[in-house]
KEKE-3310 file (N, C-alpha, C; in steps of 0.2 Angstrom, whole numbers, plus 5000, padded with zeros to 4 digits):
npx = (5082:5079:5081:5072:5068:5056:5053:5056:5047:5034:5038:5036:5021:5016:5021:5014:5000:4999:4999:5011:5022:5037:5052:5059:5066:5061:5071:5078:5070:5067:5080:5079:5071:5079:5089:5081:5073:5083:5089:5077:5074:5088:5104:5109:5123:5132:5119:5116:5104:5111:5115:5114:5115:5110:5115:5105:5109:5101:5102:5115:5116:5127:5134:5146:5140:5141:5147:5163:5161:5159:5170:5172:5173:5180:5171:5176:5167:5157:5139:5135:5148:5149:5142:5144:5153:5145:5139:5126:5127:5140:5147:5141:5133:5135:5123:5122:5110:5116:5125:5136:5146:5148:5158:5152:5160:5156:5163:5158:5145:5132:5119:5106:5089:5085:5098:5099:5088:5090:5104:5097:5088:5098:5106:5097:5096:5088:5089:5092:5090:5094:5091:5099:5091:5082:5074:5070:5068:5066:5071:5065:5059:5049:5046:5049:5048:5044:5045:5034:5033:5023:5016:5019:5025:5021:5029:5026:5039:5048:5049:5038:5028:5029:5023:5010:5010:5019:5007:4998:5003:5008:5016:5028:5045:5051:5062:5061:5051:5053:5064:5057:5051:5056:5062:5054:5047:5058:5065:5061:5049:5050:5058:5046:5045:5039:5035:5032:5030:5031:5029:5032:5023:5023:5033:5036:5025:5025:5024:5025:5015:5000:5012:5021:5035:5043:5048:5056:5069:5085:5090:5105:5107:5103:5098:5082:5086:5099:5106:5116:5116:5103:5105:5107:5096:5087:5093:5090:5075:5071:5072:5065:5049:5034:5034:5043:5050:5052:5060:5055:5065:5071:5078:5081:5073:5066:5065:5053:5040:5028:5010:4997:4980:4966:4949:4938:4944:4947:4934:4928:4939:4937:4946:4948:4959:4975:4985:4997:4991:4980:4984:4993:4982:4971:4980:4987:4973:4969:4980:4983:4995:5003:5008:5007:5019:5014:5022:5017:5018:5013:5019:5013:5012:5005:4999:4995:4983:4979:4970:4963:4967:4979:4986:4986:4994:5004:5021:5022:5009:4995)
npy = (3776:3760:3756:3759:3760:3756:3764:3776:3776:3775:3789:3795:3793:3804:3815:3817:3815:3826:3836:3838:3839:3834:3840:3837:3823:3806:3796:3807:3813:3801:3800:3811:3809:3798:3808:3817:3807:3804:3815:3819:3807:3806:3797:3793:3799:3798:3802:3813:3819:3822:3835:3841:3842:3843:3844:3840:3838:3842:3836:3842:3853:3867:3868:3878:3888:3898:3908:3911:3905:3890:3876:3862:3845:3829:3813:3798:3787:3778:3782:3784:3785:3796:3804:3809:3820:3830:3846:3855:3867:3874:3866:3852:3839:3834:3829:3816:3810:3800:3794:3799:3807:3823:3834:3850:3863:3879:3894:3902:3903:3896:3893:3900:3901:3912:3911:3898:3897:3907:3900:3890:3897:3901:3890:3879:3868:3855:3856:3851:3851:3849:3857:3865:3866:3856:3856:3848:3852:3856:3867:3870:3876:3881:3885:3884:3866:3860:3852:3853:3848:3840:3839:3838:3854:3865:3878:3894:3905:3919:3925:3918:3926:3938:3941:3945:3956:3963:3968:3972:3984:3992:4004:4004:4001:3984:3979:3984:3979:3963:3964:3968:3957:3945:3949:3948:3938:3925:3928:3938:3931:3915:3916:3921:3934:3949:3962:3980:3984:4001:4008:4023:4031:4041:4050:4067:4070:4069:4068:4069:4066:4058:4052:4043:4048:4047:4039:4033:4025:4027:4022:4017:4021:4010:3998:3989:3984:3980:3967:3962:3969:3965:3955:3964:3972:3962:3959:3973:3972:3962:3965:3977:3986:3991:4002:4002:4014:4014:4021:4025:4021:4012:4014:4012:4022:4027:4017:4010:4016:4024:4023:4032:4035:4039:4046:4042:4034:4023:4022:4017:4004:3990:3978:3960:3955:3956:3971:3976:3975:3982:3995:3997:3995:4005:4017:4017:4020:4031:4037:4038:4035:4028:4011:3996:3982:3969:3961:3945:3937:3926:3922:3922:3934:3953:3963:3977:3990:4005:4003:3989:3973:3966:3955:3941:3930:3926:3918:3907:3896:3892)
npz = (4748:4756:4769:4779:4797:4807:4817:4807:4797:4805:4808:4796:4796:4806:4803:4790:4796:4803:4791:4784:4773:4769:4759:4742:4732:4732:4736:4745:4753:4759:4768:4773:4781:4792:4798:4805:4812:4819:4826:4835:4841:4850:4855:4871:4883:4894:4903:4896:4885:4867:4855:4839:4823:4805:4787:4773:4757:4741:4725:4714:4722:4735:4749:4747:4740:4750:4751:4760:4773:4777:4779:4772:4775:4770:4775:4778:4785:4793:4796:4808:4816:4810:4813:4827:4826:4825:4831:4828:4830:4828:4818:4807:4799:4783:4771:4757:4745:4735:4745:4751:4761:4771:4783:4790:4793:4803:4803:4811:4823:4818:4826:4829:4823:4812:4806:4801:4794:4782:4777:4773:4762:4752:4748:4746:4756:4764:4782:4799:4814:4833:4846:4861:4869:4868:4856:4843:4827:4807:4792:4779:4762:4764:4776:4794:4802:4813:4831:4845:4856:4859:4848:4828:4820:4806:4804:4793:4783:4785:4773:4766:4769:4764:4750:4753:4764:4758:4750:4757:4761:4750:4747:4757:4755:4747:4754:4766:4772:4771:4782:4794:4797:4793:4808:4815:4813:4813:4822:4835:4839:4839:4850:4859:4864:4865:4856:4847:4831:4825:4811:4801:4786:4779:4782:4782:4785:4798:4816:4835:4840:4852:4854:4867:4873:4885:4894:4884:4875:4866:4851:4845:4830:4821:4811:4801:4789:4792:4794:4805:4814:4821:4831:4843:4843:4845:4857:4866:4865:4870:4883:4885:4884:4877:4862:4848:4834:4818:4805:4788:4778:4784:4797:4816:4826:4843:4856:4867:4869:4873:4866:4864:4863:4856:4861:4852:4843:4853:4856:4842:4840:4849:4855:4859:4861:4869:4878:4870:4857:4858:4857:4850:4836:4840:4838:4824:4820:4822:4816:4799:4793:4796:4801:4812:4816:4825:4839:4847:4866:4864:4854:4839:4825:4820:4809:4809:4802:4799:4811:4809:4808:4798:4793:4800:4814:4812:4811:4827:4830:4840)
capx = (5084:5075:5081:5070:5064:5047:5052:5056:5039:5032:5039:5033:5014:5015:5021:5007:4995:5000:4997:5018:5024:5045:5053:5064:5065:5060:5077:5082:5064:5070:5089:5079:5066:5083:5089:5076:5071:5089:5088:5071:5077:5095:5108:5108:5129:5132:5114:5116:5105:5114:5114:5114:5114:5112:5110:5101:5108:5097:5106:5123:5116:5133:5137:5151:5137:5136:5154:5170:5159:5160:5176:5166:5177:5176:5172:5176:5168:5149:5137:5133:5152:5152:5136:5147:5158:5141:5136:5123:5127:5145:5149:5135:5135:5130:5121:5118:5108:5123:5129:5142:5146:5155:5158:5152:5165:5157:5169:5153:5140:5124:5114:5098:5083:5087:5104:5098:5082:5096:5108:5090:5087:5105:5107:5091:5099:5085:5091:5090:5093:5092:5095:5103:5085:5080:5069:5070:5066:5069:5070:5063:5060:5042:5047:5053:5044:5046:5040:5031:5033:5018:5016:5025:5019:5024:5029:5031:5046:5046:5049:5031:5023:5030:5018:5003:5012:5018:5001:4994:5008:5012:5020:5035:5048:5050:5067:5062:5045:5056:5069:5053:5047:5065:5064:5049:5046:5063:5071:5055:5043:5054:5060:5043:5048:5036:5039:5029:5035:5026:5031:5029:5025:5021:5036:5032:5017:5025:5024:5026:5005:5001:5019:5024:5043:5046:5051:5058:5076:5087:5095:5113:5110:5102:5093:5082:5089:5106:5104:5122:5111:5098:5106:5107:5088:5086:5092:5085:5068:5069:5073:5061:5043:5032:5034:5048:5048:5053:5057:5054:5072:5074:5082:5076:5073:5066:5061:5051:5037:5020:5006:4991:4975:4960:4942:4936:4949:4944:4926:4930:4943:4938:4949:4949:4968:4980:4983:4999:4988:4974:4987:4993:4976:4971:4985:4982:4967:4970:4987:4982:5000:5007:5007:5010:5019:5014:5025:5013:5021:5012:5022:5011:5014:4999:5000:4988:4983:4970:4966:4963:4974:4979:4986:4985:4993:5011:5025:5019:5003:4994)
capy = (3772:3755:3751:3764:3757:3755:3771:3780:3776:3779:3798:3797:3795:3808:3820:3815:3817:3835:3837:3840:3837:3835:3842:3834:3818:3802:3796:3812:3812:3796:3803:3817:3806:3796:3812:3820:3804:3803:3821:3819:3805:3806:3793:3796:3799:3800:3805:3819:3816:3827:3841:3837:3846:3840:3844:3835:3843:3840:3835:3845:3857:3865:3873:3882:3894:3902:3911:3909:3904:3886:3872:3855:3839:3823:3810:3792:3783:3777:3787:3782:3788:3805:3811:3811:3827:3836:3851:3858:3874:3877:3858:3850:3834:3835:3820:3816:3803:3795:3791:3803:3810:3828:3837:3858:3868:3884:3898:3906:3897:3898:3889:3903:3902:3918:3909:3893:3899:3909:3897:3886:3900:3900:3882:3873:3860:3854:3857:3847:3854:3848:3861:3864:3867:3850:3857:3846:3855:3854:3869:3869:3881:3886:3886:3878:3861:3857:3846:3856:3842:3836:3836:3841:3858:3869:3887:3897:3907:3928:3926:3916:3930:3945:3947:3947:3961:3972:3969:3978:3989:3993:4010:4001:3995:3977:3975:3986:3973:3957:3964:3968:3953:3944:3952:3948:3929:3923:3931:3938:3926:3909:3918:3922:3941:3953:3970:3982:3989:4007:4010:4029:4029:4047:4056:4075:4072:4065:4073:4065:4067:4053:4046:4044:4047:4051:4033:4032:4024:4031:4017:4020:4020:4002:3997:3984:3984:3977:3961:3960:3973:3961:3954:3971:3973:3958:3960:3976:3971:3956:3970:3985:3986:3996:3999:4004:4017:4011:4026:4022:4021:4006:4016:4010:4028:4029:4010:4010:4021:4023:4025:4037:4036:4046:4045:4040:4028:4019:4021:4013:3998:3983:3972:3955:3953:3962:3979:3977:3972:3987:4000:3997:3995:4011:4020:4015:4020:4038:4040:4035:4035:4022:4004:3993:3977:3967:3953:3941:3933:3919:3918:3926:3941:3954:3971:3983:3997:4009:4001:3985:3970:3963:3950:3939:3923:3927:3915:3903:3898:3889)
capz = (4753:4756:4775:4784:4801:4809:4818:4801:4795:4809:4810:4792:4796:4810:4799:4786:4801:4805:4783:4784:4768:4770:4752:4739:4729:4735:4742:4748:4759:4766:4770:4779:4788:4794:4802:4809:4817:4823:4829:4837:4848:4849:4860:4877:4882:4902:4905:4892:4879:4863:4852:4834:4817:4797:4781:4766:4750:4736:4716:4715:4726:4737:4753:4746:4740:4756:4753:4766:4779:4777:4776:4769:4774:4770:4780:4774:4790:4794:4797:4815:4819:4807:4818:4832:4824:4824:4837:4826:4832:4822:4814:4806:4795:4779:4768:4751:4742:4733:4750:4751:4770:4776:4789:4789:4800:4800:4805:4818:4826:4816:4829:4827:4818:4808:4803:4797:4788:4778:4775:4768:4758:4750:4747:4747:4759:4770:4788:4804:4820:4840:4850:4867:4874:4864:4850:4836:4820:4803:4790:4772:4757:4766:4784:4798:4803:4824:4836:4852:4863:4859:4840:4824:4816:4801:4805:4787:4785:4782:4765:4764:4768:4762:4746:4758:4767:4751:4746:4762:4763:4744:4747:4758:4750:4749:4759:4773:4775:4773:4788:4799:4795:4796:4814:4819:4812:4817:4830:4844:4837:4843:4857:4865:4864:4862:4855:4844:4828:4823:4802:4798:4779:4777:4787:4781:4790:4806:4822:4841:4842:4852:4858:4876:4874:4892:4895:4878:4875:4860:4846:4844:4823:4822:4804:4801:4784:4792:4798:4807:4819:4823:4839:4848:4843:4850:4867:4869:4862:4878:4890:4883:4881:4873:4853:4844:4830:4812:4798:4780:4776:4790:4803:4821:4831:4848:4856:4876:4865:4875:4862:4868:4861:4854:4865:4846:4845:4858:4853:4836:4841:4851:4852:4866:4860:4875:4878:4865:4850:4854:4856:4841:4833:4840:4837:4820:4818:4824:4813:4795:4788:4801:4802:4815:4817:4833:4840:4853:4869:4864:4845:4830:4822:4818:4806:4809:4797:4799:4815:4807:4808:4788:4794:4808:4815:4805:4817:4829:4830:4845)
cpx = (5078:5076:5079:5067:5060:5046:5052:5050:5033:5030:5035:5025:5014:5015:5015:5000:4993:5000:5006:5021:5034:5046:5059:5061:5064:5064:5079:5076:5068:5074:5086:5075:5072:5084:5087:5075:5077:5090:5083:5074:5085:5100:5109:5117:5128:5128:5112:5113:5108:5111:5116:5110:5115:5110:5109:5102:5107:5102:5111:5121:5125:5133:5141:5147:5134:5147:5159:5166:5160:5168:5172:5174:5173:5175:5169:5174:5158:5147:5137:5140:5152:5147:5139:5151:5153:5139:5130:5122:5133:5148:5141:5138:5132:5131:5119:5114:5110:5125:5135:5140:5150:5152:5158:5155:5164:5160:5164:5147:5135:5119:5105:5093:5084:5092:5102:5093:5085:5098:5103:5089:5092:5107:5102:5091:5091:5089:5089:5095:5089:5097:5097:5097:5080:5076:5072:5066:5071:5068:5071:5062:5053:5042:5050:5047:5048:5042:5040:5032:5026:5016:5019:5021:5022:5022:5031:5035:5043:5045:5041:5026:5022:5025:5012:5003:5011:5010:4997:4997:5013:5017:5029:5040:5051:5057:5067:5055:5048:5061:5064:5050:5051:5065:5061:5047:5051:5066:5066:5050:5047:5054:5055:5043:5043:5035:5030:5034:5030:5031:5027:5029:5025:5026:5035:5028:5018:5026:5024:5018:5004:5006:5020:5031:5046:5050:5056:5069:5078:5091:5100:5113:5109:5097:5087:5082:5096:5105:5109:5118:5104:5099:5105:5100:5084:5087:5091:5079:5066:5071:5069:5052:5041:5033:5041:5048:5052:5053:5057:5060:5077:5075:5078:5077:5069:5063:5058:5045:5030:5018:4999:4985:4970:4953:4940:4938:4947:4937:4926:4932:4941:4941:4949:4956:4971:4983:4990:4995:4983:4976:4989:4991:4975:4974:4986:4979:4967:4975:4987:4988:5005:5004:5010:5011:5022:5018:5020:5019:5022:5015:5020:5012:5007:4999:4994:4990:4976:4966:4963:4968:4970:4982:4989:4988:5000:5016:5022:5012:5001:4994)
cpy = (3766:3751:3756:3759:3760:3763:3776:3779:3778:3788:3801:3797:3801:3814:3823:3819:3826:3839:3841:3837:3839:3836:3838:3827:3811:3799:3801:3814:3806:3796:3806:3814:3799:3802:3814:3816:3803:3810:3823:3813:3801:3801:3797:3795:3802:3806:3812:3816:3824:3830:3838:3843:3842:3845:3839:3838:3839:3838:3840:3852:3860:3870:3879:3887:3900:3907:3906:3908:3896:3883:3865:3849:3834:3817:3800:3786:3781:3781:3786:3785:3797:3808:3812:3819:3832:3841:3853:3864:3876:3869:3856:3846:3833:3829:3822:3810:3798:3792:3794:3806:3816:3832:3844:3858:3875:3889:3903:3903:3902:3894:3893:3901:3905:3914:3904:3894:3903:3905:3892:3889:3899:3896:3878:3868:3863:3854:3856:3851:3850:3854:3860:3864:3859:3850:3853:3850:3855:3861:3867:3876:3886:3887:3883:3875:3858:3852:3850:3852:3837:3834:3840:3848:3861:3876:3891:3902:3914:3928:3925:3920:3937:3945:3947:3954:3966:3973:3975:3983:3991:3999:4009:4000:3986:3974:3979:3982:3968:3960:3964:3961:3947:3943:3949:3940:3924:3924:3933:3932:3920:3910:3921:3931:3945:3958:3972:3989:3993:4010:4017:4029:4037:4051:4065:4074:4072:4071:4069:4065:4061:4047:4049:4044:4049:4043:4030:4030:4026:4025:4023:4017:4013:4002:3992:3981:3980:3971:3957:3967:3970:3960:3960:3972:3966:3955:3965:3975:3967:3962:3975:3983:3989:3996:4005:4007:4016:4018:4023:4018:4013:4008:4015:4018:4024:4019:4013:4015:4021:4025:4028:4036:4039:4042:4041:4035:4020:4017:4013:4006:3995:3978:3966:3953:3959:3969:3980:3979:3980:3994:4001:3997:4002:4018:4021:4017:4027:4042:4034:4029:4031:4016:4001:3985:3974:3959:3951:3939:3927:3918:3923:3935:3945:3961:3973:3990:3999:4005:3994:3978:3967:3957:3946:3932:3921:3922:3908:3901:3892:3883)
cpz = (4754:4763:4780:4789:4802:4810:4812:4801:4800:4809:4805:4791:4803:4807:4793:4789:4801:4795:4781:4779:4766:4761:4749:4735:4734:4739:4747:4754:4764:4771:4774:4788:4793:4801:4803:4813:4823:4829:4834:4845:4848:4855:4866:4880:4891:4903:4901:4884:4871:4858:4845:4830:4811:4791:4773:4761:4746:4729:4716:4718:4732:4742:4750:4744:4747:4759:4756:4771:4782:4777:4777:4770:4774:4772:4777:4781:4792:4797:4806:4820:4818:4812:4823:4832:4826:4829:4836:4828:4827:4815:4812:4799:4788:4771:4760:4750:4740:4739:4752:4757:4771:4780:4787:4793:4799:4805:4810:4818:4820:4819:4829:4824:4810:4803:4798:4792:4784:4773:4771:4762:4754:4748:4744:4749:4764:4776:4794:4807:4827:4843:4857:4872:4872:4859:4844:4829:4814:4797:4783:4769:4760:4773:4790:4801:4810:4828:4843:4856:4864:4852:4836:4821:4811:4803:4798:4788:4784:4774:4762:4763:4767:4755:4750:4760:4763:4750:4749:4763:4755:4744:4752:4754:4753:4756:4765:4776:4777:4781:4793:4799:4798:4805:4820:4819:4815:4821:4837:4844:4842:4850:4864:4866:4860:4862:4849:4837:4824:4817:4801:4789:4775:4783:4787:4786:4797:4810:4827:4844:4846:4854:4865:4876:4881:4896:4889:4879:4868:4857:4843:4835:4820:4814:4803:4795:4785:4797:4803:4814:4822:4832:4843:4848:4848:4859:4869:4868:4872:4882:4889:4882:4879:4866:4851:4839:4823:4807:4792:4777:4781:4797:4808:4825:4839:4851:4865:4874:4868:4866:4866:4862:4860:4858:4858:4842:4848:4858:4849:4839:4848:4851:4858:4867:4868:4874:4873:4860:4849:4855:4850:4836:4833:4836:4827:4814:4818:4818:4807:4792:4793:4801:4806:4816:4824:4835:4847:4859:4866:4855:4838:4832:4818:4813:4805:4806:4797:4805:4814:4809:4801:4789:4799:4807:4810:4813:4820:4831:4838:4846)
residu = (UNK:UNK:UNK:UNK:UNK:UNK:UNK:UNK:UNK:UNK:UNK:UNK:UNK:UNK:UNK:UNK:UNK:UNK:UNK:UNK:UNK:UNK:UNK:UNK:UNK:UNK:UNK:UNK:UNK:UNK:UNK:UNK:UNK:UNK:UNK:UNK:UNK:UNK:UNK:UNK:UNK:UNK:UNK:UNK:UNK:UNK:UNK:UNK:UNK:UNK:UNK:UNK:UNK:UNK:UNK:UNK:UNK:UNK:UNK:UNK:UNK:UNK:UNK:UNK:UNK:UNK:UNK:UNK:UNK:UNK:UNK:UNK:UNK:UNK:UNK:UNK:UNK:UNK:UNK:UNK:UNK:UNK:UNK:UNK:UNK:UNK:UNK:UNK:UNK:UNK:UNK:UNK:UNK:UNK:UNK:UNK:UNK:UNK:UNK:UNK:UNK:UNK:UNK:UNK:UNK:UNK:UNK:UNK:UNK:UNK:UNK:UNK:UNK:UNK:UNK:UNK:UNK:UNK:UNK:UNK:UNK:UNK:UNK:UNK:UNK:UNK:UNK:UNK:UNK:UNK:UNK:UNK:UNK:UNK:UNK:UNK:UNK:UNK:UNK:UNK:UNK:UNK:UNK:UNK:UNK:UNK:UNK:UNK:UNK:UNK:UNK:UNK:UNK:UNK:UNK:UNK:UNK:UNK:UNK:UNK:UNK:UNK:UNK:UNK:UNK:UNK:UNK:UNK:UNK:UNK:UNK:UNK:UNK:UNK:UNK:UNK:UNK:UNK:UNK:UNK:UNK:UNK:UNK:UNK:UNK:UNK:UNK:UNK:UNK:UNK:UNK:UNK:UNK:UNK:UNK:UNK:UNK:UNK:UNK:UNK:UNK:UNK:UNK:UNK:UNK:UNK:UNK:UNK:UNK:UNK:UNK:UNK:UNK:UNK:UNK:UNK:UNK:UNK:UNK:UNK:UNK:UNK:UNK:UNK:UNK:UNK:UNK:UNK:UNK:UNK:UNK:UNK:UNK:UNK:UNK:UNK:UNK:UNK:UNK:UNK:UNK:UNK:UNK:UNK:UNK:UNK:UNK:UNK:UNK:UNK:UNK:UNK:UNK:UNK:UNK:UNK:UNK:UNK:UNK:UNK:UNK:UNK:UNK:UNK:UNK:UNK:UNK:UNK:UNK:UNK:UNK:UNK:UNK:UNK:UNK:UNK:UNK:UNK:UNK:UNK:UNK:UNK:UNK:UNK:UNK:UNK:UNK:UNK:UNK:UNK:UNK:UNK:UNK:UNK:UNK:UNK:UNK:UNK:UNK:UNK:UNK:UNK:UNK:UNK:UNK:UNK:UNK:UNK:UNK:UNK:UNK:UNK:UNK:UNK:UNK:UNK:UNK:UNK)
# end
């Protein structure tokens, strides 16, 4: 594209600044710094400024690999009309480079995180979004790229950092990491939502040493293997405190989960972090054969092993 305005180029050194490198080919960057900027600050309609969804599919890249979830029309009409179709919750307009325009209809809102970080995965269509809260953000192959109200940042995705995790957690297997991972990046991470998730990796050995289940609530058969069981974790998670118990095989067991700690414990683990972080630390440190993953209020994600945390600062960062 060769008729980017000032604001374009603008948005393109801001991104620069914040070291945000948008993906794809030289045209298909410009196509997206179109929609993003469009998204970012979108026409104001009786004092309502709008909500707004795209996507940028890369060389014959194609929605239709995302199943029967989609219907792809096509829209023979300027751009500045077709956006009008978009909600970026279940419609959403989606651009090539050739110039070619259509319209997604997708059959259930994907307005999430979770969802669209997905659909990114499955596609490789870059993915602009304005939400109903006004969050402009964009998803890529490494994470999703937002604007906090005050500047743009990059958040990697779960995928990014699952070999980190196997690494520190080899005995896991890989798809019960990515779903806690999944759970945790996507879904409480955004939402502010702070839980604690405690992985037995040695059940033989397991005993209740240590847990306070007398406030303990009971999941009705919840995986974190099934990702259509996400939502339900997610509105108990916002209603529940305390840590939630993880067996090896996925299943979520008890959530609302005091953690008790050893005099020796406590000796050991200092931590300035909140009384989440060094319960789970502790806890930890006492119970070899357990690892725990911390979701923050304030956004990042921490797995502590052996009272340690391995890695820090997964999610949003400050």
């Amino acid at each position: 594209m060769s008729d980017l305005t000032r604001a374009h180029e603008r948005l393109r050194e801001e991104l620069a600044d914040a070291a945000i490198t948008l993906p794809g080919a030289p045209d298909e960057v410009d196509l997206l710094l179109t929609e993003l900027e469009y998204a970012w600050r979108p026409p104001v309609f009786e004092n309502r400024s709008l909500i707004y969804g795209s996507f940028v599919l890369p060389g014959e890249r194609s929605l239709i690999q995302i199943d029967n979830l989609v219907e792809l029309l096509d829209m023979d009409m300027p751009i500045e009309q077709a956006r009008r179709f978009s909600d970026g919750r279940s419609s959403f307009v989606v651009r090539r480079a050739d110039g070619s325009t259509q319209l997604a209809c997708f059959r259930r809102t994907i307005q999430y995180e979770a969802d669209l970080a997905e659909i990114e995965q499955a596609t490789g269509a870059a993915i602009v979004q304005r939400t109903v809260m006004g969050v402009t953000r964009v998803f890529t192959p490494t994470g999703v790229v937002e604007w906090n109200g005050h500047r743009w940042r990059h958040r990697p995705s779960a995928r990014i950092y699952l070999p980190a995790v196997r690494a520190a957690v080899p005995e896991a297997p890989r798809a019960l990491l990515l779903g806690l991972l999944d759970l945790a990046v996507h879904w409480l991470s955004p939402a502010r939502i702070g839980a604690t998730f405690l992985l037995d990796l040695n059940p033989q050995t397991h005993d209740d040493h240590g847990l306070d289940l007398s406030a303990a609530l009971p999941s009705p058969n919840l995986s974190v293997l099934e990702r259509h069981h996400y939502p339900a974790l997610f509105a108990v998670l916002a209603q529940t405190d305390l840590a939630t118990l993880v067996a090896a095989d996925g299943d979520v067991g008890m959530l609302g989960v005091g953690l008790r700690s050893s005099i020796a414990s406590e000796t050991a683990i200092h931590l300035e972090s909140g009384m989440r972080h060094r319960s789970a630390a502790r806890y930890t440190w006492d119970h070899h054969h357990t690892v725990a993953f911390v979701v923050s209020e304030d956004g990042p994600v921490t797995l502590f092993r052996h009272g340690k945390p391995i890695a820090v600062c997964i999610g949003i960062p400050d």
